[in-house]
Each structure stands twice: as C-alpha cells, then as structure tokens.
C-alpha positions in Angstrom: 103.2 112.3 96.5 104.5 112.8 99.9 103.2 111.4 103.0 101.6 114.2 104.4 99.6 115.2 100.8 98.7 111.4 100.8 96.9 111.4 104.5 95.1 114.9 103.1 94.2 113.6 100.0 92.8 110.0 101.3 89.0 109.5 102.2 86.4 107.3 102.3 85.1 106.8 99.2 81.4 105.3 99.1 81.7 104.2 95.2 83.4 102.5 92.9 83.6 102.4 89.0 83.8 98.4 88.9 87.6 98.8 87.2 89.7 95.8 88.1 93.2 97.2 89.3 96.5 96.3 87.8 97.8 93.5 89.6 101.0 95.6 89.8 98.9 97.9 91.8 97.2 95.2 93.9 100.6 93.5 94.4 102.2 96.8 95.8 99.4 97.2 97.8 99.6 94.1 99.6 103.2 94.5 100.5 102.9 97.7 102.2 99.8 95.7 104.7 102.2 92.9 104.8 104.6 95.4 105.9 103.0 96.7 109.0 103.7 96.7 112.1 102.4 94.5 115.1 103.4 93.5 118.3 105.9 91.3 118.7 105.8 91.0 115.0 102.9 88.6 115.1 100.8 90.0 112.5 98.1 88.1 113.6 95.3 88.7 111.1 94.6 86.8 107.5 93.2 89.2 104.5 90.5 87.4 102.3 90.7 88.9 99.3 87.2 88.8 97.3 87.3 89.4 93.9 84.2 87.7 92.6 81.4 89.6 91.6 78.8 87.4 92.7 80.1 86.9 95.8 81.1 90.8 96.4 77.0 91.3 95.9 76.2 88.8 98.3 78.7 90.5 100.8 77.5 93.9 99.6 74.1 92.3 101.0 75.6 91.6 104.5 77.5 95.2 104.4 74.3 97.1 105.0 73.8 97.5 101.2 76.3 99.4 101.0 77.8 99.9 98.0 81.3 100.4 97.7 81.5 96.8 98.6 79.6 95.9 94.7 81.3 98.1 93.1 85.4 97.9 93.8 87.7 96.1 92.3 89.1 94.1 95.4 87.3 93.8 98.9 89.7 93.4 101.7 88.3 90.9 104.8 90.5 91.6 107.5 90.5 88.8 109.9 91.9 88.6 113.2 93.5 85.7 113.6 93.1 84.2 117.2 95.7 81.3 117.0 98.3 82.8 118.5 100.2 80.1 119.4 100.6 78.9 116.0 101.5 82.5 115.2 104.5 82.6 117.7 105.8 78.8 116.6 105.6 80.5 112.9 107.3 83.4 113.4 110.4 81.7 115.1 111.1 79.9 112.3 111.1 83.0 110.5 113.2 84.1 112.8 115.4 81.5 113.0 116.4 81.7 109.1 117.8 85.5 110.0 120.7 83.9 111.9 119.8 85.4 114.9 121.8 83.5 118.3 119.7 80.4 119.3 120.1 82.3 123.0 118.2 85.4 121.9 115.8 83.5 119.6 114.5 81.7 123.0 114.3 84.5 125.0 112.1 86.2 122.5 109.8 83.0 122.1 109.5 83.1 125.9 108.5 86.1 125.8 105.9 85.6 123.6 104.5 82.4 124.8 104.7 84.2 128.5 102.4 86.9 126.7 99.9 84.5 125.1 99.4 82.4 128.0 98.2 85.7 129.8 95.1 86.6 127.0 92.3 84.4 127.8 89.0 83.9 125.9 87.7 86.9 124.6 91.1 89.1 125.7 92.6 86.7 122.7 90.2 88.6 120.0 90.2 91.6 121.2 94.1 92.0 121.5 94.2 90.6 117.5 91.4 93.0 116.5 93.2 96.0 117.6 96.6 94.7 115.6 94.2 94.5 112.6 93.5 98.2 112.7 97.3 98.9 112.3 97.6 96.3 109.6 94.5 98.8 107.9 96.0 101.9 108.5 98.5 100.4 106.0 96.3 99.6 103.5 94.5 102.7 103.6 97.4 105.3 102.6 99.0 102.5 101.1 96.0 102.6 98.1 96.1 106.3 98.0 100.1 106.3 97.6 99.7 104.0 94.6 97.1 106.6 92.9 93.6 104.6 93.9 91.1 104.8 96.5 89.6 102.8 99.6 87.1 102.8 102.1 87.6 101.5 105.7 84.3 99.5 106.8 82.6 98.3 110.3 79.5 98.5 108.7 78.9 94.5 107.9 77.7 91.1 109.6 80.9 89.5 110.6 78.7 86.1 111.4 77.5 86.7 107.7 80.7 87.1 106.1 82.4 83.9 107.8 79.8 81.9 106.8 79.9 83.3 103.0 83.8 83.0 102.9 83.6 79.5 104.5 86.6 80.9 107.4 87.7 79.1 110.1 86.8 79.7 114.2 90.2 81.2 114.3 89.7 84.0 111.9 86.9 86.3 113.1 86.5 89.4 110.4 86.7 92.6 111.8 86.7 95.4 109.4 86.3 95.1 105.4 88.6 98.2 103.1 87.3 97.6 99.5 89.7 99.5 96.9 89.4 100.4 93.3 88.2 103.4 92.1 86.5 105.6 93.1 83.3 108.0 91.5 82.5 109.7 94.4 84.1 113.0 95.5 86.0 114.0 98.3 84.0 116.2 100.4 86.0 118.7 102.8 87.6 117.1 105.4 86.5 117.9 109.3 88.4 117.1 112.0 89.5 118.5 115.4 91.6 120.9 115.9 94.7 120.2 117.3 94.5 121.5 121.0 91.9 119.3 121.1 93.6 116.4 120.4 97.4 116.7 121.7 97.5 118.3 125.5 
C-alpha cells in the first residue's frame, strides 16, 4: 500500500475485536515509532505497552469508558519523558559508538545541554509532549501500513494512568493509541479543504 492510500485509509477506530496481534506485527510496529523523528534526536518519551486484560479494563475505566481501550490487542501509553538530561548523556554514548570525531561529538552535547538548561519547569513537559505527538504520528500509519488499525486518544486521566502503571515523576502520559483490530467502520473522512489550510 503506498503512503498516500495508507493516510486515506487510516482512522480512528472506536472498537476492537479483542484479537491479540502477531508479535511480528507488534514488533514491526514498534520499530517504525522507534524510528521517528525528534529533536536533536532525543526521543524523549517511554511507551508502556499494556497488554493485560485486567489492567486494560481498569484503564478503559480511567479513558472515559471508552472502549477501544478494552477491547485492542495492545494499548500504547505514550509518556513524555522529562529527564532530559539523562536523555542527552544517553544519546552521546550512542553517538559515540558511530565513530563520529570526539570534536563534533562535544559540540553537539553542548548544544544540547545549552538547550536543556534553557526549558524550565513546566517548558520541560511541554517541549517533550509535543515530541510525543511525532513519535504517534508514527505509530498511527505505522499500524495501518502493517494491515491493522489504531486510535489516537486524549480522552483519559493521566494522574489515573500513572498511578495504575506505577510510572515514575519523570514520565507523565500524554496520549494513549490502542491497536488491534478493528469492528467499527470507517465513516467518510471530513476535512478542510486545502486553501484553507496552505496560504
């Protein structure tokens, strides 16, 4: 399927039929998210994957009842990740095994670190929430390329589902894609034209 029928063909679907993906699937899946792009190359969010069904119904609970969360094979937390520091010390060493020149290695980490130190408090979440979104965008073609379906979700208690997944203070959830699927149809698709978009 080719990109463009992919974006046409993707939508929010709203229910599930409760069959457990391939792993093959799920695996292809989570390279194409792990693939994404960020700034800097940061990637500064964590993915909690939930699987369990108890534990999707409680969530489902916490979603607004909502139940595409119930009913998919794999929900999809996607946290932002507000330890950026660590982030920036993590992905040098990355770095570092590419060979790239110890000069140019330090300039980048610099740069970084120069970044970081100018995000304070809440400018610290915010800036990893909107990476998370790209990091999404991923994950939602990304299920529809591999031939199953997703649904891209604000609609929860993020104070809810960090207590029920036992996070950290550092990872904050910010929007929750469960996949499987789906039962539902796609209805027509509605946007704006696009003189209204591009001027």
């Amino acid at each position: 399927m080719e990109f463009k029928e992919i974006v046409k063909e993707r939508y929010a679907a709203k229910k599930f039929d409760g069959q457990i993906l391939a792993q093959e699937k799920v695996d292809g899946l989570f390279e194409m998210i792990r693939l994404a792009a960020s700034s800097f190359g940061l990637q500064p969010w964590k993915i909690k994957v939930v699987t369990d069904q108890k534990l999707k119904d409680a969530l489902q609970a916490a979603s607004w009842d909502q139940p595409q969360v119930g009913t998919c094979s794999h929900l999809l937390v996607f946290c932002a990740d507000t330890q950026i520091d660590a982030l920036i010390d993590r992905l040098a060493q990355e770095m570092s095994k590419t060979g790239m020149p110890a000069e140019s290695l330090d300039s980048y980490v610099k740069l970084m670190r120069g970044f970081a130190e100018g995000l304070q408090g809440e400018q610290r979440l915010s800036w990893a929430q909107r990476q998370v979104y790209i990091a999404l965008g991923n994950a939602l073609n990304g299920a529809k390329a591999l031939g199953f379906d997703s649904c891209p979700m604000e609609g929860f208690d993020p104070k809810e589902y960090a207590r029920m997944l036992e996070l950290p203070a550092n990872l904050v959830p910010t929007v929750v894609c469960p996949v499987g699927y789906a039962t539902d149809k796609q209805k027509q698709k509605v946007r704006f034209p696009k003189e209204d978009v591009f001027f």
